[in-house]
C-alpha positions as CSV (number, residue, x, y, z in Angstrom):
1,X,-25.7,5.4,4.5
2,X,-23.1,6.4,7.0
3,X,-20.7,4.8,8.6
4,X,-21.7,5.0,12.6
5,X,-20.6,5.0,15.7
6,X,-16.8,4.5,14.9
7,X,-14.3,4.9,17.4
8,X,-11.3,3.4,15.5
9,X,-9.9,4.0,11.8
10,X,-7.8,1.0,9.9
11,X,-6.3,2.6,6.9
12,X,-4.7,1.3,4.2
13,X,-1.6,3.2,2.4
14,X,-0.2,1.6,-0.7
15,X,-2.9,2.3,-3.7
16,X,-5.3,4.2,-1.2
17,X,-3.2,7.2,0.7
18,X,-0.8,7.2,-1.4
19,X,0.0,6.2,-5.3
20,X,3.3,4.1,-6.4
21,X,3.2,4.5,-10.0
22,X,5.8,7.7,-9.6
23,X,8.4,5.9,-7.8
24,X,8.1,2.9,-10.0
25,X,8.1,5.5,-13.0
26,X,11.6,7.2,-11.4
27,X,13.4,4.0,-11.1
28,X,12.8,2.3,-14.4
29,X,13.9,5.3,-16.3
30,X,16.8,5.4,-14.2
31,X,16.9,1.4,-15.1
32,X,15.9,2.2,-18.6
33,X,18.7,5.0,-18.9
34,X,21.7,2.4,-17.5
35,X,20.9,0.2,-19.5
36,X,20.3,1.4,-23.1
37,X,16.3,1.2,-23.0
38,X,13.9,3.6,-25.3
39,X,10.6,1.6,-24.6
40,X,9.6,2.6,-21.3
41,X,6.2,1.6,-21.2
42,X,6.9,-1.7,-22.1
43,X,9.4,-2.0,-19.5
44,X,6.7,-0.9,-17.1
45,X,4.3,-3.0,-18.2
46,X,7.4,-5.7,-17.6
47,X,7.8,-4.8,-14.4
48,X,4.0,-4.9,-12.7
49,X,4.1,-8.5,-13.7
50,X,7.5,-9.5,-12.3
51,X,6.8,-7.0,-8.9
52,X,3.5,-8.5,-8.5
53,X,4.8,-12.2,-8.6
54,X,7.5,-12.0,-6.8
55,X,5.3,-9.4,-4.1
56,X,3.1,-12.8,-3.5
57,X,6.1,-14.6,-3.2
58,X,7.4,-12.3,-0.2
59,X,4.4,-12.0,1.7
60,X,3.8,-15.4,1.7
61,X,7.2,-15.8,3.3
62,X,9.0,-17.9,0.6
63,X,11.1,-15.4,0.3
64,X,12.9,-12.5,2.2
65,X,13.0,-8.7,1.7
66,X,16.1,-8.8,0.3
67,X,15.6,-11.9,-1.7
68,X,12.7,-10.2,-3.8
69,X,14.5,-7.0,-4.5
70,X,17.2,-9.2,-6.0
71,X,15.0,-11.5,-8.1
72,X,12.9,-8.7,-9.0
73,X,16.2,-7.0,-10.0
74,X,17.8,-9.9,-12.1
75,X,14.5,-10.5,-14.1
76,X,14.4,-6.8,-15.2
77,X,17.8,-7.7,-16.3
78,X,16.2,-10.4,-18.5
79,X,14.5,-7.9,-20.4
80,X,15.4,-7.6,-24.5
81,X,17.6,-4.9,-25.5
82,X,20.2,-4.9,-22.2
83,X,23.2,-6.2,-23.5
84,X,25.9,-4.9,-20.9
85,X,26.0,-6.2,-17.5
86,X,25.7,-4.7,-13.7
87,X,28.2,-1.5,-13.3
88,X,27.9,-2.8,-9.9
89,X,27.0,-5.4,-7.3
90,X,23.8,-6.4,-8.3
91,X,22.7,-6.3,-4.5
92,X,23.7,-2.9,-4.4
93,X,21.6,-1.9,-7.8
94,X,18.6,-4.2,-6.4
95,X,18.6,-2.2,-3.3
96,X,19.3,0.9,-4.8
97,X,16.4,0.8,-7.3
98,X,14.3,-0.3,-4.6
99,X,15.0,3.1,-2.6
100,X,14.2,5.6,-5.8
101,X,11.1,3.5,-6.0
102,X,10.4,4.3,-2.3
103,X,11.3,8.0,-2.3
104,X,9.7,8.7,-5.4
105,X,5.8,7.7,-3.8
106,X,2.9,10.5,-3.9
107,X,-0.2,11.3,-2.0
108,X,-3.1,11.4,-3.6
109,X,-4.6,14.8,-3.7
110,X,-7.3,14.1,-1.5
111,X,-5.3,12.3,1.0
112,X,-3.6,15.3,3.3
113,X,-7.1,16.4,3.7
114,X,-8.3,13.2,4.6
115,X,-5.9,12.7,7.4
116,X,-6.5,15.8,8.4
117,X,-10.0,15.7,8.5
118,X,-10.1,11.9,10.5
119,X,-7.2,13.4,13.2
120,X,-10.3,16.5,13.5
121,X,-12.7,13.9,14.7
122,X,-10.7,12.9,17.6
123,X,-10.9,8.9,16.0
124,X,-7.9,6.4,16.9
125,X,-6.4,6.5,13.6
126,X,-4.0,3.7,12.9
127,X,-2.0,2.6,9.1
128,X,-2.0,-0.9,8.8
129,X,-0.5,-1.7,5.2
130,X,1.7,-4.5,3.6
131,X,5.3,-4.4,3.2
132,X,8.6,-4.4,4.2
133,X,9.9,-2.5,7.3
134,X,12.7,-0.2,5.8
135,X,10.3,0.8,2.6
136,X,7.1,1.4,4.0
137,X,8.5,4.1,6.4
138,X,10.8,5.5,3.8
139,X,7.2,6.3,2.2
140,X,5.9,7.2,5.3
141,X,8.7,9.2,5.9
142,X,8.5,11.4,2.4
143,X,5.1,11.7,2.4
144,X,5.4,13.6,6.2
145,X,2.5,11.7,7.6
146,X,3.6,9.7,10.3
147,X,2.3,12.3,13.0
148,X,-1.2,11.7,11.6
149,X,-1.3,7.8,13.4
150,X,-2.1,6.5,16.8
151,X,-0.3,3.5,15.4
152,X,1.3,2.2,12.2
153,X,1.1,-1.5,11.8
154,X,3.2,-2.7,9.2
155,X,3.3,-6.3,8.6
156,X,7.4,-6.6,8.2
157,X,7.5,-5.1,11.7
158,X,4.3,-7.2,13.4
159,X,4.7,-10.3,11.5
160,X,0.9,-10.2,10.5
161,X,0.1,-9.7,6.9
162,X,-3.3,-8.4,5.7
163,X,-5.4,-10.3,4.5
164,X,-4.9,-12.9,8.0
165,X,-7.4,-12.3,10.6
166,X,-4.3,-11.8,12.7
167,X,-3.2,-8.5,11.1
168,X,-6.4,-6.9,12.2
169,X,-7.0,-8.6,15.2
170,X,-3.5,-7.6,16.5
171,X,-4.7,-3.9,15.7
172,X,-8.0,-4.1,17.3
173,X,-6.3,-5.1,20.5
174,X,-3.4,-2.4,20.7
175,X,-5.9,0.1,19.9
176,X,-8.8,-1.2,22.2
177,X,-11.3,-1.5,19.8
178,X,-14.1,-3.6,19.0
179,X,-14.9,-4.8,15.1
180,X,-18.7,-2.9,16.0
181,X,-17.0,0.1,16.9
182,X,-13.7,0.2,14.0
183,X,-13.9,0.7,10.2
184,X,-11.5,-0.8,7.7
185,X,-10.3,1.9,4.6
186,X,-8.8,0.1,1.7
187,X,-8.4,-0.4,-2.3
188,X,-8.0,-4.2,-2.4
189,X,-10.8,-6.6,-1.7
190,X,-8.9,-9.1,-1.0
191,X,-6.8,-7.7,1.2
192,X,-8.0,-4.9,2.5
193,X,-12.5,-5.2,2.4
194,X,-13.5,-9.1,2.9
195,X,-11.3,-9.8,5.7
196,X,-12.0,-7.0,7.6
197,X,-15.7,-7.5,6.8
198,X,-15.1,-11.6,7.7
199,X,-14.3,-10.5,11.5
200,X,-17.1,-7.9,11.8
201,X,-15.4,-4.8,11.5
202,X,-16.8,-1.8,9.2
203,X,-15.5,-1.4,5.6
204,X,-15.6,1.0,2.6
205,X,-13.9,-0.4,-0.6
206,X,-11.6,2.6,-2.1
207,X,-12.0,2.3,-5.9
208,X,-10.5,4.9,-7.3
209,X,-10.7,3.6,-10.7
210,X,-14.4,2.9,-10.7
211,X,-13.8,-0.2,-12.6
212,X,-15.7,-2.6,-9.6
213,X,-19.2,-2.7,-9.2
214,X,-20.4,-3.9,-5.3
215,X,-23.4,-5.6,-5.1
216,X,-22.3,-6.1,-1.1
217,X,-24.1,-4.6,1.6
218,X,-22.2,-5.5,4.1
219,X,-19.1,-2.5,2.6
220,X,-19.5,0.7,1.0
221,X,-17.4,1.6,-2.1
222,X,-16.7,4.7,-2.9
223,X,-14.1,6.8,-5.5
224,X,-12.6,9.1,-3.8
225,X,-11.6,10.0,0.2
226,X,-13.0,13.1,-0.8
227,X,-16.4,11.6,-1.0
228,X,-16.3,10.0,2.2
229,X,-15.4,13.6,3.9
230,X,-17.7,15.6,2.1
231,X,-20.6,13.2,2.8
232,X,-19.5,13.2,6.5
233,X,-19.9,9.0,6.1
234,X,-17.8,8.3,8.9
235,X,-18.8,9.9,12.2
């Protein structure tokens, strides 16, 4: 079954254009290497937890930008093994780590393509993602794909995080378009699938790691952006 009719694109970029894992990957080991650590997959496994957390804790507005990066920063300093303190401000490590973790980002492989094949259609293409101003266009700067969008919505810049009705209402309206007529690309559920599907618009559930079965039919799941082009199941 195809996606129909579409005149507008909502796409997600954490986890779906683009994967984190590398930049989180580059600044623990340069955490791991300051600090004396051998177990880096421990201290990765470490870290989702406190990101995650303290993520919520962010978008939910209980605390700022730089409060999180700090927090996040003094419980990795928590961990077992680090026995000498900051060689710095710890603001200035917090931020610091925070900016490798940024830089460091990666398409996936079928993303460019993607992109490329959307901006072919002649759609309104727009990124609406999660985050904080000064990172999510550090990725969207390194990953050279800011010239693909008609808009970028970012949710430290509008105010409107995903998954409030608001977010995507405030995208409809700068793009013009209708929920019949717009389709909603995204990994999370939660954020991402069920609120766009709430207000009407289209979805399809990126999964890349096929662990989710979707007994929905009101959103299509798929593995792969590569699927979705080479079935032609957005037109």
């Amino acid at each position: 079954m195809s996606i129909t009719t579409i005149k507008c694109v909502l796409i997600d970029l954490d986890h779906t254009l683009c994967s984190t894992a590398e930049g989180a990957a580059a600044a623990l080991s340069v955490f791991a290497d300051r600090y004396g650590l051998t177990d880096l997959e421990e201290i990765k496994a470490q870290f989702r937890e406190i990101n995650e957390s303290l993520f919520l804790r962010y978008l939910n507005r209980h605390v700022s930008i730089t409060e999180f990066r700090l927090r996040r920063y003094e419980q990795l300093l928590k961990l077992p093994g680090i026995k000498s303190t900051s060689q710095q401000s710890l603001a200035a490590e917090a931020a610091g780590f925070a900016e490798i973790m940024n830089r460091n980002c990666v398409l996936y492989e079928d993303s460019l393509d993607f992109l490329e094949y959307l901006q072919s259609k002649r759609m309104k293409l727009a990124l609406l993602t999660n985050g904080p101003v000064d990172g999510q266009r550090t990725k969207i700067e390194v990953l050279k794909i800011g010239h693909f969008f008609d808009q970028i919505f970012i949710s430290g810049e509008t105010g409107y995080e995903k998954p409030s009705p608001a977010a995507f209402t405030n995208a409809l309206n700068v793009l013009q378009g209708t929920p019949e007529n717009t389709v909603m690309i995204g990994d999370s559920l939660e954020l991402d699938i069920h609120p766009a599907v709430n207000l009407g618009i289209q979805a399809i559930h990126l999964d890349r790691s096929e662990q989710e079965s979707n007994p929905d039919p009101q959103f299509q799941t798929v593995a792969s952006l590569k699927t979705l082009q080479s079935h032609n199941l957005i037109r």
